[in-house]
Each structure stands twice: as structure tokens, then as C-alpha cells.
matplotlib code that plots the C-alpha trace (Angstrom):
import matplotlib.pyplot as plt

x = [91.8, 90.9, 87.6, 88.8, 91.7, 89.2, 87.1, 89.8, 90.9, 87.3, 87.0, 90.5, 89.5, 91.5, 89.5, 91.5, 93.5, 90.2, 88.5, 91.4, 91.2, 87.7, 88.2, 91.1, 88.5, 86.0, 88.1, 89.7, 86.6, 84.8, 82.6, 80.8, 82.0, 78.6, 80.6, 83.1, 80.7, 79.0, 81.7, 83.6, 80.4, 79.8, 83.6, 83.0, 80.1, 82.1, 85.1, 83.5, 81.3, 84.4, 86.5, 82.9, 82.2, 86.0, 86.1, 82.9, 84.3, 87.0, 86.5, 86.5, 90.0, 89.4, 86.7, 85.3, 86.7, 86.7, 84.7, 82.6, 81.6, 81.2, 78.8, 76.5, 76.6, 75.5, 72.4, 70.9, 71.8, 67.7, 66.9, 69.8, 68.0, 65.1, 66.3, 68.3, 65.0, 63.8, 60.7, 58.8, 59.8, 58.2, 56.3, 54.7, 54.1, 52.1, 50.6, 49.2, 48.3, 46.1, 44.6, 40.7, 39.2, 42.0, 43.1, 41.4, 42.9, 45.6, 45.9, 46.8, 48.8, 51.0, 51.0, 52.5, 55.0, 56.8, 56.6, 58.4, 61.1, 61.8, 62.0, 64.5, 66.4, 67.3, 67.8, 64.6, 63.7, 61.2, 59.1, 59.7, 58.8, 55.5, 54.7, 55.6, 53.6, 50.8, 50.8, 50.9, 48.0, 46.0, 46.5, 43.6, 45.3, 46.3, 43.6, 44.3, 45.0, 48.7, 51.6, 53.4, 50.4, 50.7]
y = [-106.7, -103.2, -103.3, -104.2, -101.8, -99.0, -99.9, -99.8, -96.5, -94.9, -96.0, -94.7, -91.2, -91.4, -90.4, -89.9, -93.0, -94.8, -93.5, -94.3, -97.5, -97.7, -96.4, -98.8, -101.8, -100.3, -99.7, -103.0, -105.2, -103.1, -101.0, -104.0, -104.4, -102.9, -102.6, -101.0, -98.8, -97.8, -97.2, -94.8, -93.0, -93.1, -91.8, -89.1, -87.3, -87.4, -86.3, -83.3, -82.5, -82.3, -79.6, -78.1, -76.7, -75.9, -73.9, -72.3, -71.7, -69.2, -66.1, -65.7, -64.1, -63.4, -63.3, -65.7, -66.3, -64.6, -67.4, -67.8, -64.3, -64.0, -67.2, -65.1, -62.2, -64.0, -65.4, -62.5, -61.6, -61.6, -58.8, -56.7, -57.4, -56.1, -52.8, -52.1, -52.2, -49.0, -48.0, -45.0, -42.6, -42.9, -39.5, -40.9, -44.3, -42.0, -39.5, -42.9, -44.3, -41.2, -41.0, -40.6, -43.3, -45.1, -48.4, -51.7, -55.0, -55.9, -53.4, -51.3, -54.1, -54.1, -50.5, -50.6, -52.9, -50.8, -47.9, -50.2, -51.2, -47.8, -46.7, -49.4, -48.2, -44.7, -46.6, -45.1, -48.5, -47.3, -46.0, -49.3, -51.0, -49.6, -49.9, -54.3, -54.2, -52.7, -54.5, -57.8, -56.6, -56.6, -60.1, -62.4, -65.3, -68.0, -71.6, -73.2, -69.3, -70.1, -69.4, -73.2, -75.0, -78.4]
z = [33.9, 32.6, 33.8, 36.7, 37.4, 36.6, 39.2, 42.1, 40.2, 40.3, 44.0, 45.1, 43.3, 40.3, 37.8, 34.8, 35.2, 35.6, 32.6, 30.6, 31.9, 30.8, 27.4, 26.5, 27.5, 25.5, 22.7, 22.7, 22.6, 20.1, 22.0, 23.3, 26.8, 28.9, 31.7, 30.1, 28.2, 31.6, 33.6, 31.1, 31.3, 34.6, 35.4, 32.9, 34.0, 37.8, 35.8, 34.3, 37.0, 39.5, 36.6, 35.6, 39.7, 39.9, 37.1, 38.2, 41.6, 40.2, 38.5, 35.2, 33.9, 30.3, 27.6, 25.3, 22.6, 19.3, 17.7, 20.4, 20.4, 16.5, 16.7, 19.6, 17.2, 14.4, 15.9, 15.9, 12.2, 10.8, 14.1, 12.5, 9.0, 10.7, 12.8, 9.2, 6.9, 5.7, 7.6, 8.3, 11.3, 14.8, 14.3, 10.4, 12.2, 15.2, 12.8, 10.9, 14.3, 15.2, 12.2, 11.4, 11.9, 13.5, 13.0, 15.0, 15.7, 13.6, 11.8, 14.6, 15.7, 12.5, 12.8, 16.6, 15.9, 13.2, 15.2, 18.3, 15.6, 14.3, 17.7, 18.4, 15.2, 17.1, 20.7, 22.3, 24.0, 26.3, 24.0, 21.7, 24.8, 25.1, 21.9, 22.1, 25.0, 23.8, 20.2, 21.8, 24.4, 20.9, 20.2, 20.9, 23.3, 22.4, 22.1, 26.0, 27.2, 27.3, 25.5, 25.0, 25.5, 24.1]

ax = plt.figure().add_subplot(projection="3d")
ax.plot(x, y, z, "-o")
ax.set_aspect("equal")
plt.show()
């Protein structure tokens, strides 16, 4: 009778009252009434897509919240481990860059990257910037000449 009432429900657009109707089959036989099963889920992802585009359609009218943000913070915990780490200033990492004979390969690599990140640690990105870009332009590629490649 459930199964059934959920069906008229879902077809007359009544979502909720449908997937409640769905659920309480479900529930009462155990979780092993398929049809049940499938039509809960089938009512739910309509259910959420129909709240999920009208919650997109409006603007958004206040932030996150606190735990949300705190979580986003957090991931990125080990780069503030990083930027925090003592390391040499920009000009030592350049003078050590410059130096006779300069650095090949990795070396100068290694030496490129910890000049980015202590730029990074005084907010001069562009210079940082450079300095990622051409690092990484000293890495061999990688086997398949793509990053991902299975």
C-alpha cells in the first residue's frame, strides 16, 4: 500500500510525502523491499536536486559557517608549517643561486623552490611565482609526458 501511495505521490509532485512514503515501506520490511529501496532513492535525488537549483538560484545571504570555515583553514595547516619554517632570505637564496659555479639540475631546483617559499613568506608572489615556474621548468617530465598519466 506504501509502495503504492508513493508512487501516485511522486507522479502528482509530492515529493516529500512520497519519500516518506517510501522510507516507512522500506523501513517496515527491513530494508528489503527493492521497490521500496529504489523509489526512496529515486525520489531523493529529485528531492534534492529541485532544493539544490533553488537554493542556487538565490543569492547567498550570509557566510559559511564557523566550522565550515575552520575545517577550509585547517587543510592547509602543513603550507603554513612550511611558509613558518626558518629559511634563508630571498637575497642569500639569490647570492647562493649566482654563485661560481652555479648550481645544475636539482640542485638549482631545490635552491629555487626555497627562494619561491621565502618570497611567499614576505607576500612577494610574483617573484615566488617565477621562481615555481622556473623550478618546475627544471624537472625532467614525467614517464608518458603527462602529468596523471595512468
Amino acid at each position: 500500500v506504501l509502495n503504492r501511495r508513493g508512487v501516485a505521490r511522486e507522479r502528482r509532485g509530492d515529493l516529500e510525502a512520497s519519500f516518506s512514503d517510501f522510507t516507512a515501506a522500506s523501513l517496515l520490511s527491513g530494508m528489503t523491499n527493492e521497490v521500496a529501496n529504489e523509489g526512496g532513492e529515486r525520489v531523493l535525488r529529485l528531492l534534492a536536486g529541485r532544493r539544490a537549483s533553488a537554493r542556487l538560484a538565490q543569492p547567498m545571504r550570509s557566510l559559511p559557517s564557523a566550522s565550515f570555515i575552520g575545517t577550509f583553514v585547517d587543510s592547509f595547516k602543513c603550507h603554513r608549517a612550511i611558509l613558518a619554517a626558518e629559511t634563508a632570505s630571498p637575497a642569500e637564496l639569490g647570492a647562493a643561486i649566482a654563485s661560481t659555479p652555479p648550481p645544475e639540475g636539482a640542485a638549482l631546483a631545490g635552491l629555487l623552490c626555497r627562494r619561491a617559499v621565502s618570497h611567499m613568506r614576505v607576500s612577494d608572489y610574483e617573484p615566488a611565482l617565477e621562481d615555481w615556474l622556473s623550478a618546475c621548468a627544471l624537472l625532467p617530465p614525467p614517464e608518458g609526458g603527462r602529468v596523471g598519466a595512468d
